[in-house]
C-alpha positions as CSV (number, residue, x, y, z in Angstrom):
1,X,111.9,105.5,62.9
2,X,112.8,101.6,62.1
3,X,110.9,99.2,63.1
4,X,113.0,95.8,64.6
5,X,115.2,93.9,62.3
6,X,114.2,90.4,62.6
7,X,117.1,88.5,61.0
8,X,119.4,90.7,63.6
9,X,117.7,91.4,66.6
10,X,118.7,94.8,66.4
11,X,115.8,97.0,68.2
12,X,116.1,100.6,66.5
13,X,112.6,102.3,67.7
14,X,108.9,101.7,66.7
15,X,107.5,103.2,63.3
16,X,104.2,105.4,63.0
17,X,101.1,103.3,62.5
18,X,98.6,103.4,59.7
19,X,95.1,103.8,61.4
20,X,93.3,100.8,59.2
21,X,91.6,101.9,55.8
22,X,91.3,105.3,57.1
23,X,94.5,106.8,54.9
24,X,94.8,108.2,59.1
25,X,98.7,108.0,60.4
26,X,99.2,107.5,64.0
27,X,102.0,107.4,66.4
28,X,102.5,104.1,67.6
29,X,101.5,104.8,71.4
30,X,98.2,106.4,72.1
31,X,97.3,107.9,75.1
32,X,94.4,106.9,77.2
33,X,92.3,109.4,78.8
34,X,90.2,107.9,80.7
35,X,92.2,108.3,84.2
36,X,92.3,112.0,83.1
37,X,88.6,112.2,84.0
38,X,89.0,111.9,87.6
39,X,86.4,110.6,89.8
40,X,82.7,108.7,88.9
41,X,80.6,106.4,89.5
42,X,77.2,104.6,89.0
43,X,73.6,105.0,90.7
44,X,75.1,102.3,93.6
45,X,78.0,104.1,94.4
46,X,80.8,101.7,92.3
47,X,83.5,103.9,91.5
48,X,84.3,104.3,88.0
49,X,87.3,106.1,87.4
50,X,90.6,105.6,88.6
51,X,90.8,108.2,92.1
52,X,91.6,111.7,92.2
53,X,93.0,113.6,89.7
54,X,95.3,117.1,89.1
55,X,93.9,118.5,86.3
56,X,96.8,120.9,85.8
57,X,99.3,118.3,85.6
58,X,96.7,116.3,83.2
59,X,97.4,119.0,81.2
60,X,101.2,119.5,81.9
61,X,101.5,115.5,80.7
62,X,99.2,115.7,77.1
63,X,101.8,118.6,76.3
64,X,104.7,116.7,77.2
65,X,103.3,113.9,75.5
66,X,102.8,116.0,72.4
67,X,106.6,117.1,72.5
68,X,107.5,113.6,72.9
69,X,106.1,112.8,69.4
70,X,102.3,111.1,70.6
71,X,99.8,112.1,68.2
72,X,96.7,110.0,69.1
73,X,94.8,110.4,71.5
74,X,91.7,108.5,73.0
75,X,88.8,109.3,75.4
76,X,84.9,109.0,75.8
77,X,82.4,111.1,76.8
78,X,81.5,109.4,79.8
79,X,85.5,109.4,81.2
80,X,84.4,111.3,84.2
81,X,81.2,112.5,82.6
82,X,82.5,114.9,80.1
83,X,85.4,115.9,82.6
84,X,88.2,114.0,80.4
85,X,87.2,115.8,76.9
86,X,87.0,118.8,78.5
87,X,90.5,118.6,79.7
88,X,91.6,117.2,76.9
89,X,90.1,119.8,74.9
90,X,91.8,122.6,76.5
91,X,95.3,121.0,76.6
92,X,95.2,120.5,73.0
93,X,94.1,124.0,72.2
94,X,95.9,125.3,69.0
95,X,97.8,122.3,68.7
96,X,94.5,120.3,68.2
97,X,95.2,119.8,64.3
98,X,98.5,118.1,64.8
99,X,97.2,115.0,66.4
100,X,94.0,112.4,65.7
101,X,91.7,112.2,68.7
102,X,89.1,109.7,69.4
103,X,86.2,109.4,71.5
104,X,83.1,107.2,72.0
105,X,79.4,107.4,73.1
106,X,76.4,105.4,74.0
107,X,76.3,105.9,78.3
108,X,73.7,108.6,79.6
109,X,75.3,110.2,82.6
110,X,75.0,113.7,84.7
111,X,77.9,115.9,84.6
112,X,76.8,117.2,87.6
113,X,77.0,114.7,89.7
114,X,79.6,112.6,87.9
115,X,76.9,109.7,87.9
116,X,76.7,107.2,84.5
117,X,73.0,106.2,84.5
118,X,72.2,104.3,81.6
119,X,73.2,103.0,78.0
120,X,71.3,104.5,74.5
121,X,71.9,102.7,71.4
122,X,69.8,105.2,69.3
123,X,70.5,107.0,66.6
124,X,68.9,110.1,67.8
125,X,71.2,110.1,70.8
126,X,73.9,109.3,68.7
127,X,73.9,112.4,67.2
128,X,73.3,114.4,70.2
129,X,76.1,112.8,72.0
130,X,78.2,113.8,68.8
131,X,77.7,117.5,69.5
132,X,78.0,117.4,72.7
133,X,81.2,115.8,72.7
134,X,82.6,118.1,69.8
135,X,81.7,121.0,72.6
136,X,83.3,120.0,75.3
137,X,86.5,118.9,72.8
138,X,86.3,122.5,71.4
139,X,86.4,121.0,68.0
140,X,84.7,121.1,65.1
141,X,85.5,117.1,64.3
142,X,86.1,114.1,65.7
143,X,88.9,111.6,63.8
144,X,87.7,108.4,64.8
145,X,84.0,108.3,66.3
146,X,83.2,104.8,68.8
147,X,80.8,103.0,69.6
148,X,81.0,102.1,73.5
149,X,78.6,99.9,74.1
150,X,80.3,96.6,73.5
151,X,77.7,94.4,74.0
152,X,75.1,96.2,71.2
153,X,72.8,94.3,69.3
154,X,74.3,93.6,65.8
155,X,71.5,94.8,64.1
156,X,71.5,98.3,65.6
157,X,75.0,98.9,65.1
158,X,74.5,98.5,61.7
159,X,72.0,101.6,61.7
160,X,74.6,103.0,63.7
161,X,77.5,102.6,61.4
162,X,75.3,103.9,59.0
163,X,74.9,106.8,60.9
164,X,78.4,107.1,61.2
165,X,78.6,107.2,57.6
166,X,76.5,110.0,57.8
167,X,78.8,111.9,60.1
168,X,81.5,111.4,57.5
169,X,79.8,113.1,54.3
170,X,79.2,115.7,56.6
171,X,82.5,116.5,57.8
172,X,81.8,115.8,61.7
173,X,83.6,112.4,61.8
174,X,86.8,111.3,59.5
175,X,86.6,107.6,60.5
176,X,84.8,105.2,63.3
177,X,85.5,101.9,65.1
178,X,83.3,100.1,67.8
179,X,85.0,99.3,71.0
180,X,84.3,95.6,72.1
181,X,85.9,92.5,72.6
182,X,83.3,90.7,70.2
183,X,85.2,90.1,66.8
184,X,81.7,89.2,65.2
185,X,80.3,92.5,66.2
186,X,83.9,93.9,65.0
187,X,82.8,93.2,61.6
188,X,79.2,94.5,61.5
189,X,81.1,97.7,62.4
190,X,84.1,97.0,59.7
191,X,81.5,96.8,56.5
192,X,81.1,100.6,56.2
193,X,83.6,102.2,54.0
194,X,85.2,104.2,57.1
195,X,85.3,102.3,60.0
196,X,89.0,102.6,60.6
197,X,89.5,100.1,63.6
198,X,88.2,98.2,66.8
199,X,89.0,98.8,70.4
200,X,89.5,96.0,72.2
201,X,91.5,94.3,75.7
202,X,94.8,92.8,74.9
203,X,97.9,93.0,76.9
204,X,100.1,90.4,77.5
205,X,98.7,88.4,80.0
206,X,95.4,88.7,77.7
207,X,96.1,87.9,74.2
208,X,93.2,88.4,71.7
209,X,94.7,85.9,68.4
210,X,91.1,86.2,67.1
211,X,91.0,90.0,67.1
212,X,93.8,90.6,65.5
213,X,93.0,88.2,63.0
214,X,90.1,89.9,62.2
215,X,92.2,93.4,62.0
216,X,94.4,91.4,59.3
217,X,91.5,90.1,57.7
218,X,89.7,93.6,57.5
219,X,92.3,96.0,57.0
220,X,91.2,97.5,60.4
221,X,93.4,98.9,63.3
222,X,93.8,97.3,66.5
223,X,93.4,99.9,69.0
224,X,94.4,98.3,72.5
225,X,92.7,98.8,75.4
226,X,94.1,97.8,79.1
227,X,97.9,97.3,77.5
228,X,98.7,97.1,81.1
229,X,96.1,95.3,82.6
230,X,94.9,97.8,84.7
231,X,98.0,99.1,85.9
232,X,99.5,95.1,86.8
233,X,101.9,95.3,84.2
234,X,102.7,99.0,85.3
235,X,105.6,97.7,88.1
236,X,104.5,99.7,91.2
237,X,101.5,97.4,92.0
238,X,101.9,94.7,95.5
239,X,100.1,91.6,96.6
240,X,97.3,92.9,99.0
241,X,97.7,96.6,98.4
242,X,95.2,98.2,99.0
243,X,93.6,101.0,96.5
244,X,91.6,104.4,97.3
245,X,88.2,104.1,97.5
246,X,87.5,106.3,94.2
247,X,89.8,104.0,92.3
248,X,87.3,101.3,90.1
249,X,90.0,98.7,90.8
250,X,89.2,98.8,94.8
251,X,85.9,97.2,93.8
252,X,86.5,95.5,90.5
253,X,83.9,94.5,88.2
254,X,83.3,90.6,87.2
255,X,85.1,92.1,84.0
256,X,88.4,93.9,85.4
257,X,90.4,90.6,85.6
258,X,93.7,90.7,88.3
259,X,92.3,92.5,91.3
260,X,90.4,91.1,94.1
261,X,87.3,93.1,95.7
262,X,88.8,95.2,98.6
263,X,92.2,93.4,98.4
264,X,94.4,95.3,95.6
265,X,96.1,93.3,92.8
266,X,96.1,89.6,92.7
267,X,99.4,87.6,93.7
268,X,98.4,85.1,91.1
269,X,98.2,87.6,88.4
270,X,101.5,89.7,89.7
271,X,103.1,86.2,90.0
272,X,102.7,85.5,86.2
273,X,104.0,89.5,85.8
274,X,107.0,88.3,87.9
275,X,107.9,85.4,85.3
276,X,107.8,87.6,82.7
277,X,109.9,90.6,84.0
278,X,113.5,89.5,82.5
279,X,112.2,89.2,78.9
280,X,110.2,92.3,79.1
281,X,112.8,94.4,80.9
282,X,115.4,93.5,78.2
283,X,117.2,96.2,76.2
284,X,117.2,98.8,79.1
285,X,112.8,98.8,78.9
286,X,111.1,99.3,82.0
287,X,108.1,96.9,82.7
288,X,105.6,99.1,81.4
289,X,107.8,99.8,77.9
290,X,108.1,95.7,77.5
291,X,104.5,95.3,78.4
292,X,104.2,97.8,74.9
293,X,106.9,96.7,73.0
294,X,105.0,93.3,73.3
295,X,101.3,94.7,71.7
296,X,103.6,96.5,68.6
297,X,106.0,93.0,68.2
298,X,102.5,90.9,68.5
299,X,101.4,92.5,65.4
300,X,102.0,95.8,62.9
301,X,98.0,96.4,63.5
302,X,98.3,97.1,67.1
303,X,98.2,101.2,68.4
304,X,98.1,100.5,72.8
305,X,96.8,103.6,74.5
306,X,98.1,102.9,78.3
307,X,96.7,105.6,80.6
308,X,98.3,108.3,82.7
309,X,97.6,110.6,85.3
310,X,101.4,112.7,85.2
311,X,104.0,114.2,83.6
312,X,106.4,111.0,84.4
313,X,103.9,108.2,83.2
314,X,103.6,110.5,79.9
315,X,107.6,110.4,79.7
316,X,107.9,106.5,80.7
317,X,105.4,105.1,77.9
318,X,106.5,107.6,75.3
319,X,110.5,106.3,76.3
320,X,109.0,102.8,75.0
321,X,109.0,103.8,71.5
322,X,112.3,104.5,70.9
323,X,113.3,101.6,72.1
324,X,111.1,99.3,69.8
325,X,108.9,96.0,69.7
326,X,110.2,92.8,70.7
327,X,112.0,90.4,69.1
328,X,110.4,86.9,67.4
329,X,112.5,85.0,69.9
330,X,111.1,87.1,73.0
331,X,107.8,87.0,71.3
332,X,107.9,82.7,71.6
333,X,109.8,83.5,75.2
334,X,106.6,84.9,76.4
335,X,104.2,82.4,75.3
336,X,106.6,79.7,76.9
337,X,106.7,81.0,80.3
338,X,102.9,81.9,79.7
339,X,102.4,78.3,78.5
340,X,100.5,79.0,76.1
C-alpha cells in the first residue's frame, strides 16, 4: 500500500511498518489482547480486565484479523493471568509464523484465581516468566519480549535488558521493548543492540511529542498503547453510562484518564471527542478509524494496537488501514480544536 500524498491530499491506504532497528516488518495496526483475557483482578477486588469475554469468538476475530492482513499482535502474561496467551496461542496455531507477536512480564499472579498479586523485577523471574509464557503461546519464541513494569528502577532494567540480550543469542527472543510512558527509562531500554521499541499511551486526546521524539532519536518503534483512550474514542460510549462491574473502567485507576469512579465515561472528555468527530470521520472513516489514522499521520514510528473483543471490532480497525493516515492540514485541525 501507499502511504498519504502530502502535496495532494490524496488518502490511498497505510504502508507496513518497520518495527525500529529490529530488521522486524509489521502491519501498521496491531491488535491488543488484553480484553481477550477476560476477567481479573487484584488482592482488593479492583477489576482488571475489561468484563466477560467469548473466547470462541476471541478466536473467530484473530483469524479474521489475520485474513484482513494484521500481522502483529500484542499481549502480556498477566492479560487475564495467562488466559490471553493461551487464546492467543491456539488461534494462531499453524499460522503462528506468519505474524510477530509480543508479550510482556514482571506481575506475579495466580491463574487460578485470576488474581495479579505482586511485581518482580528479577532476572531469575524473568526468565521463568519467559518460559512460561512461550507455554501457554505454544511457541518456541517470542518476537518482541517487554518489560511491564513501567515504573522499574533504571538501574535494574539495565540487567534486565541485558538479560534480554541473553534471550536473543539464544534464540528465545528476536527483539525487546519496555512498556512505560517514561522516555528516560525508554532509553536505558533502547542501548542494547535489540531493543526494537517502547510501548507507551498516546491517542489523540493524549499526545506524547516527547516519546516520539525519542523513537526518532533512537531508531525505535512507537508501539501505542490506549489509541482509543479506553474505548472514548471508540463512538459507542455516553455521558453517565454505566459499565459492568468486571470492566476496569467501572472503577478506574488514578491512571485510566476519561472515566469517573462508578459513573462511565466523562462528559468532559466525550465533549472534546465530540469536537473532534468531523475531522476524524472525514473520507468515509469511522471514529475509531480517524482516532488511528491520527497515531500513523502523527508520525511513520507509530504501530497502535486498539483492543477487541469480536469479529466486527476486528473488521472496523482493520477497515482503517485502507483508508490511510491523516492529512498535514487535519493533523494542525486537530491541535486547533484541541488548542494545543
Amino acid at each position: 500500500m501507499e502511504t498519504t500524498d502530502r502535496t495532494t491530499d490524496t488518502i490511498t491506504g497505510t504502508a507496513p511498518r518497520a518495527l525500529g532497528r529490529s530488521g522486524l516488518s509489521v502491519s501498521p495496526l496491531g491488535f491488543g489482547c488484553w480484553a481477550i483475557g477476560g476477567e481479573w483482578q487484584d488482592p482488593d477486588g479492583q477489576p482488571l480486565g475489561w468484563g466477560k469475554v467469548d473466547d470462541e469468538e476471541s478466536v473467530r476475530a484473530i483469524h479474521r484479523a489475520l485474513d484482513l492482513g494484521v500481522t502483529f499482535f500484542d499481549t502480556a502474561d498477566v492479560y487475564g493471568t495467562g488466559h490471553s496467551e493461551r487464546v492467543l496461542g491456539r488461534a494462531l496455531g499453524k499460522r503462528r509464523d506468519e505474524v510477530v507477536v509480543a508479550t510482556k512480564w514482571g506481575n506475579l499472579f495466580d491463574e487460578r484465581t485470576r488474581t495479579l498479586y505482586g511485581q518482580d523485577a528479577s532476572t531469575e523471574y524473568a526468565r521463568t516468566a519467559l518460559t512460561a509464557s512461550l507455554a501457554r503461546l505454544g511457541t518456541d519464541h517470542i518476537d518482541l519480549y517487554q518489560l511491564h513494569l513501567s515504573d522499574a528502577h533504571p538501574e535494574r532494567a539495565a540487567e534486565l535488558r541485558d538479560l534480554c540480550e541473553e534471550f536473543v543469542r539464544e534464540g528465545l527472543v528476536r527483539a525487546y521493548a519496555w512498556s512505560t510512558d517514561d522516555p528516560a527509562r525508554a532509553a536505558v531500554f533502547a542501548e542494547g543492540e535489540h531493543c526494537a521499541g517502547v510501548q507507551h499511551a498516546i491517542n489523540v486526546l493524549q499526545d506524547a511529542p516527547e516519546m516520539l521524539a525519542l523513537c526518532d532519536e533512537l531508531n525505535l518503534a512507537s508501539i501505542n498503547r490506549s489509541p482509543l483512550a479506553m474505548g472514548l474514542l471508540a463512538g459507542k460510549r455516553r455521558a453517565r453510562q454505566p459499565l459492568e462491574a468486571g470492566d476496569i473502567r467501572s472503577r478506574p485507576p488514578a491512571w485510566l484518564k476519561g472515566f469517573a469512579d462508578g459513573s462511565g465515561a466523562d462528559p468532559e472528555w466525550l465533549g472534546r471527542v465530540d469536537a473532534l468527530r468531523d475531522v476524524l470521520t472525514s473520507g468515509g472513516r469511522t471514529l475509531a478509524q480517524g482516532a488511528l489514522a491520527w497515531l500513523w499521520a502523527r508520525s511513520p514510528r507509530t504501530v497502535p494496537i486498539p483492543g477487541f473483543r469480536s469479529v466486527a471490532q476486528a473488521e472496523e480497525n482493520a477497515g482503517a488501514i485502507g483508508k490511510g493516515p491523516l492529512t498535514a492540514g487535519q493533523l494542525a485541525e486537530v491541535d486547533r480544536i484541541l488548542g494545543r
